[in-house]
N, C-alpha and C positions, 0 to 999 in steps of 0.2 A: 522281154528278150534277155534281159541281164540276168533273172530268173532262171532262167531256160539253160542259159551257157554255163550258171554256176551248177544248175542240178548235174548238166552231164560231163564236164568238165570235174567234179564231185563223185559221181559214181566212175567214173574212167580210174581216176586215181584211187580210189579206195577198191577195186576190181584190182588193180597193178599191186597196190601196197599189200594187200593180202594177202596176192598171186607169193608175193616175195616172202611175205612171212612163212606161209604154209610150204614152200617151197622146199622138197627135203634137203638140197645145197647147205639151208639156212639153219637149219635143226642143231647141227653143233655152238653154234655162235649164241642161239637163242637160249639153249642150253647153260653155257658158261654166262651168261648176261643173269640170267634165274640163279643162279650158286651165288653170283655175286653179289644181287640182293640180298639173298639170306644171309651170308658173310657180313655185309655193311650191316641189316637188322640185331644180327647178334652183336657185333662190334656198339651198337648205339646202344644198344640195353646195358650192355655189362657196362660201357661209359658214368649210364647214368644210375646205377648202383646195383643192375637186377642180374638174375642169372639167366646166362641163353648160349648155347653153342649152335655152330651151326656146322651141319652136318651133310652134305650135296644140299638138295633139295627144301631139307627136311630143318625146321631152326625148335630145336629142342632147350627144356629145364636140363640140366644134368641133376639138378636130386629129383624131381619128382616123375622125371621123364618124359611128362607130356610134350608132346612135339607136333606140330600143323606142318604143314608140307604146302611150299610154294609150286600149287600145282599150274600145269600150262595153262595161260587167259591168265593167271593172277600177278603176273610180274609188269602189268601195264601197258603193253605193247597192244593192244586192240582198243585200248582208248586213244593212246598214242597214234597212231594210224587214223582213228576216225579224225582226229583236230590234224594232221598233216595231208589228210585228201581236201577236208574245208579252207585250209589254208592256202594249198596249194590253187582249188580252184578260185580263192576271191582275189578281185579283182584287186593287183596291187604288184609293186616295184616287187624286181627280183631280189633287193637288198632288205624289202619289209618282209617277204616272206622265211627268208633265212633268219630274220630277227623272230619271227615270231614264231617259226618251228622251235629256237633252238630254248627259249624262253619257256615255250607253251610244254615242251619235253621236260624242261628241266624239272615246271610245275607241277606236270602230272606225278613224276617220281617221286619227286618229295610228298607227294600228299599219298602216292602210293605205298612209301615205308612205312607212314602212318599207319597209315591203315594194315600193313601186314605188323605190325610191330602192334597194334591196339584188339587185333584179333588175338592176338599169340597170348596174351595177356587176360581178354573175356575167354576164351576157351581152358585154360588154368581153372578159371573160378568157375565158368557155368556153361557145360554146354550147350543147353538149351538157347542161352542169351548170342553163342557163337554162333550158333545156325542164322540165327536171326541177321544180325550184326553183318557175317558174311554176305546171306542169300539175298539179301535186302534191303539192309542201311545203304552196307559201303559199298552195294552196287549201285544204288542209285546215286547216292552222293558222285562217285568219280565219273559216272554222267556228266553229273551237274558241275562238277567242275570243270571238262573237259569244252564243257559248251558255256561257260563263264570264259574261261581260256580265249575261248575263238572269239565271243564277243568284244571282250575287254581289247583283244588284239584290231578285231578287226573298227573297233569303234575310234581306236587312235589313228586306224589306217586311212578313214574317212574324213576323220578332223583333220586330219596333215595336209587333207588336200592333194596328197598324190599319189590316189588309186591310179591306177588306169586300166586299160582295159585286157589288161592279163601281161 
């Protein structure tokens, strides 16, 4: 029965969250939210001594030019969603779950700069290794950590003792 309520309780929310995403309303905001990553990527590269501008979409070398482009799906927002429809439907205070969206977002991002900042980087030296890297590491990795996220959250949510029943 708990089973049951999480699966559709689970799909309700991620039906909404998506609805909202895809939503053409959301299309600007979604937009400046993707520039801004690229902004912050370029900003932590040149920090930490490498060349990178960042250009709308696009986080470019300025000498050698190569540039990847943070295209829509890559700015984290559809991992983000899957661990905020799981969240939203497990069984838990209204105050664990605003801990654990705000926590579980924060961790998807940061592991999402990585990853757009560690591509920007294999694509420079090897496309071959970038196709890869993209279409299949770091897709599966922010899976896996999105679904690390939900358990680690939801395993503290169990030990505390005070799930309850939505």
């Amino acid at each position: 029965m708990r089973m049951g309520r999480f699966l559709l309780l689970f799909g309700i929310s991620l039906t909404v969250l998506f609805g909202l995403l895809l939503a053409p309303p959301t299309e600007p905001a979604i937009t400046r939210f993707t520039r801004g990553l690229v902004t912050v990527s370029a900003a932590l590269i040149r920090l930490f001594g490498g060349r990178a501008v960042a250009i709308g979409d696009l986080l470019q070398d300025p000498l050698n030019h190569f540039a990847i482009q943070m295209a829509y799906g890559c700015n984290g927002a559809h991992v983000t969603i899957l661990l905020w429809a799981a969240v939203l439907a497990f069984p838990s205070t209204w105050m664990q779950k605003v801990k654990g969206l705000a926590a579980g977002t924060a961790a998807i991002h940061v592991v999402n700069l990585v990853r757009f900042i560690s591509l920007f980087y294999v694509g420079e030296y090897n496309r071959a290794w970038f196709d890869f890297a993209h279409l299949y590491l770091w897709e599966s990795l922010m899976m896996i950590d999105t679904l690390v996220i939900f358990w680690t959250w939801a395993h503290f949510v169990r030990k505390s003792g005070q799930a309850n029943a939505g």
